[in-house]
C-alpha positions as CSV (number, residue, x, y, z in Angstrom):
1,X,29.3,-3.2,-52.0
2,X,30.4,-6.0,-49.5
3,X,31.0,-3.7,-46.5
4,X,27.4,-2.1,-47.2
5,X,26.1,-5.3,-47.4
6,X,28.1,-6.4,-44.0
7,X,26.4,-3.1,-42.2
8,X,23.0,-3.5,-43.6
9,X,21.9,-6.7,-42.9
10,X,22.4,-6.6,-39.6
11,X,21.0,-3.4,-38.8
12,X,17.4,-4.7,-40.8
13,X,17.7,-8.1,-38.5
14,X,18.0,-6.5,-35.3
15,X,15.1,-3.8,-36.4
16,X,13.4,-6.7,-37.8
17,X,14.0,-8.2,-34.2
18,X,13.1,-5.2,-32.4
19,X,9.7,-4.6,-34.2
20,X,8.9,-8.1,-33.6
21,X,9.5,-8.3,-29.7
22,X,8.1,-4.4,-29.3
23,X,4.8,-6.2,-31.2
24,X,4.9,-8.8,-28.8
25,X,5.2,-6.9,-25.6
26,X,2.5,-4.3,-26.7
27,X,0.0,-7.4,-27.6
28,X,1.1,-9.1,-23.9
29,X,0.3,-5.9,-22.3
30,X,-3.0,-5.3,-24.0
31,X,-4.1,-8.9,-23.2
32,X,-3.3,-9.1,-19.8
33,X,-3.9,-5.4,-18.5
34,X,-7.7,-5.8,-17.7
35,X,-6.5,-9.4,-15.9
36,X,-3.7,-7.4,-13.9
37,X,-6.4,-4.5,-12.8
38,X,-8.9,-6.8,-12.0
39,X,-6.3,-8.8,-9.6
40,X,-5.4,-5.2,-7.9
41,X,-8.9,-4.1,-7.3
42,X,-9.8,-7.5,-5.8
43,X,-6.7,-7.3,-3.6
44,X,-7.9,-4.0,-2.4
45,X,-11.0,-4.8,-1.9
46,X,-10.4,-7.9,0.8
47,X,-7.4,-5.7,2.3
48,X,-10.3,-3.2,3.2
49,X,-12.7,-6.4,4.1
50,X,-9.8,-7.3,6.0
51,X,-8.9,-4.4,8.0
52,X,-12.8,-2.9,7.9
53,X,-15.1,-6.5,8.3
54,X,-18.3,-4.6,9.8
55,X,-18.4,-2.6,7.2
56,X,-21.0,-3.7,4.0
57,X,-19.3,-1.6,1.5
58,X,-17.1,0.8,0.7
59,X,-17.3,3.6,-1.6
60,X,-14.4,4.7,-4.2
61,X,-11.6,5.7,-3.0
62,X,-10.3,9.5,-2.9
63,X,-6.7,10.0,-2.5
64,X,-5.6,13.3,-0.3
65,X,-2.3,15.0,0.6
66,X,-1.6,14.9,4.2
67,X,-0.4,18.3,5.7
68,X,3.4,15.8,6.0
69,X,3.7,16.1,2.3
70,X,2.2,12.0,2.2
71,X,-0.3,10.7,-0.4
72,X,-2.7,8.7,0.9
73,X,-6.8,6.9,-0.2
74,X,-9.1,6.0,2.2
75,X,-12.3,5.0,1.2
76,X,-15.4,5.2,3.4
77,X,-16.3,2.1,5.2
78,X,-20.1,1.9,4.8
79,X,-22.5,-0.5,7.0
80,X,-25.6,-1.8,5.7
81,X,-27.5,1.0,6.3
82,X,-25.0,3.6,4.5
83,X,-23.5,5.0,7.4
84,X,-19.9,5.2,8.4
85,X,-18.3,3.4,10.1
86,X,-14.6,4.0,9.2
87,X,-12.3,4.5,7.1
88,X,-10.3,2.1,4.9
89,X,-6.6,4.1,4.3
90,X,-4.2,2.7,1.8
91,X,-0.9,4.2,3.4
92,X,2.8,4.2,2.9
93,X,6.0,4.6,5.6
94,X,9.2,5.5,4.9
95,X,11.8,4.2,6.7
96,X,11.8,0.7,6.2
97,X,14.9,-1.2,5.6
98,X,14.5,-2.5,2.5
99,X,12.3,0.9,1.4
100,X,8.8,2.3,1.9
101,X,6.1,0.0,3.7
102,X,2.6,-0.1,1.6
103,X,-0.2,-0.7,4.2
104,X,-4.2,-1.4,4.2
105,X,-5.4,0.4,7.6
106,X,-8.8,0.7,9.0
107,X,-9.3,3.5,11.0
108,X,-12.9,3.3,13.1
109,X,-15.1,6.2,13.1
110,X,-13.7,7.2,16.8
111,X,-10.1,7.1,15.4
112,X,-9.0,3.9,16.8
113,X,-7.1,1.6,14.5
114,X,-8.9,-1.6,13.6
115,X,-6.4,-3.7,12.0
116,X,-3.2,-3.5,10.1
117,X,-2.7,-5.4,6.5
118,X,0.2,-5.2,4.8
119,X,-0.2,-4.4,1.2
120,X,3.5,-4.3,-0.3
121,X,7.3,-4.3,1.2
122,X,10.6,-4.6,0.2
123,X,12.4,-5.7,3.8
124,X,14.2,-8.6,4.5
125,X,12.9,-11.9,3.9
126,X,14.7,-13.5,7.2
127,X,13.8,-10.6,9.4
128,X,11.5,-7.6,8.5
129,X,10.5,-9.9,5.7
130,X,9.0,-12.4,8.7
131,X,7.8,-9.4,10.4
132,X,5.1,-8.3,7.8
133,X,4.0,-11.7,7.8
134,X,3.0,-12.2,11.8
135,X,-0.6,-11.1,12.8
136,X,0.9,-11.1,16.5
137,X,3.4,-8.1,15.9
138,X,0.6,-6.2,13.5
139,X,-2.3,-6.5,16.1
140,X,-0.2,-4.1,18.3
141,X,-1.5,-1.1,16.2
142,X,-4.8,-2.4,17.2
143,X,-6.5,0.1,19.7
144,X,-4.2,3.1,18.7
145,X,-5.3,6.6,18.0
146,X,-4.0,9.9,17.8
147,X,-0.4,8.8,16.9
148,X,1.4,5.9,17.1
149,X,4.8,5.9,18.2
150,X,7.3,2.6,19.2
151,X,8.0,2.3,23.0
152,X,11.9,3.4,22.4
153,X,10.5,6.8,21.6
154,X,8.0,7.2,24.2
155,X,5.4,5.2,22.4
156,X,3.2,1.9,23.6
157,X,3.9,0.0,20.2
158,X,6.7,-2.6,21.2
159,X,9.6,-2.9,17.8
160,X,11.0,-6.1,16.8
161,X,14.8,-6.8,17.9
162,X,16.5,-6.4,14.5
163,X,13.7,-5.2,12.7
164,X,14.1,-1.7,14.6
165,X,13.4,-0.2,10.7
166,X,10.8,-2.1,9.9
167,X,9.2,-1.4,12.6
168,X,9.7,2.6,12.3
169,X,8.3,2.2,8.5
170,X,5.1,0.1,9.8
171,X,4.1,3.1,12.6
172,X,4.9,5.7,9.9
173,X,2.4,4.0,7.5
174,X,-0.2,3.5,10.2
175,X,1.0,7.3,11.7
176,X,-0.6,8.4,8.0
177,X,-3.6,6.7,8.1
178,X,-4.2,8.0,11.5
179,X,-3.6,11.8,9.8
180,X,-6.0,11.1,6.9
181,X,-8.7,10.3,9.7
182,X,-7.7,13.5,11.7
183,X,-8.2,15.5,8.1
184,X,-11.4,13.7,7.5
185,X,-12.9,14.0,11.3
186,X,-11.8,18.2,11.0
187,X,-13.3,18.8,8.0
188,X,-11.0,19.6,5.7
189,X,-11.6,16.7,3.1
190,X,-14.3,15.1,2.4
């Protein structure tokens, strides 16, 4: 009777214990889901304020598979009137140092990037890290259409010495967004 006793009791406890946390998380979750959403949307929408600011509105976003294998969204950049004016592409390079590179990227109706906002990264904090954080080195996307591609392989964008990775995984992201436009402007999404 004592050894049954010495192998139930625990067992109930740490089910006991179990239930209680698993409770616990499931009501945490519940609670602060809507707060977490809310948070992401908002963050979405100034990243396409951010990287789209003539634009009045922008409609949902669609997410497409690039002819590369890549996921992307974009979301039409609308002005007051309801036309476009570009395109707001959530994007992701591979390549990065520290993993893939999560970008905000407004494309103008031409094809010309508008500006570069970095949505989530994993590099470095004392290199790549600083990197994502410095308008000056993101404004050099600025202007670029048809591909981007870093001056060491034949390109116009300038990479960061020591953040040679970083760099590769910020033109693939942008690289991307600049394919979603090319499938949008052809026709073959809508």
């Amino acid at each position: 009777m004592n050894k049954i006793k010495e192998f139930v009791v625990p067992t109930v406890t740490l089910f006991a214990i179990c239930l209680v946390a698993s409770v616990l998380l499931g009501l945490t979750d519940k609670v602060t889901a809507p707060r977490i959403e809310k948070i992401a949307y908002e963050t979405q929408q100034n990243a396409m304020k951010e990287v789209m600011p003539d634009a009045a509105s922008f409609n949902e976003g669609k997410e497409i598979v690039l002819e590369n294998g890549i996921s992307v969204e974009y979301s039409k950049a609308l002005s007051s009137d309801g036309s476009i004016v570009g395109y707001a592409v959530t994007s992701t390079g591979k390549g990065g140092y520290g993993g893939d590179i999560k970008l905000m990227v407004g494309v103008d109706i031409g094809g010309k990037v508008t500006k570069v906002s970095v949505l989530e990264q994993e590099e470095t904090a004392s290199i790549g890290g600083k990197l994502m954080n410095q308008e000056a080195f993101l404004n050099r996307f600025i202007g670029v259409e048809g591909f981007a591609a870093l001056k060491k392989n034949g390109g116009t964008v300038d990479a960061v010495s020591g953040a040679t990775k970083t760099s590769t995984g910020l033109t693939d992201a942008v690289n991307n967004a600049l394919l979603c436009w090319q499938s949008l402007n052809k026709g073959e999404v809508s």
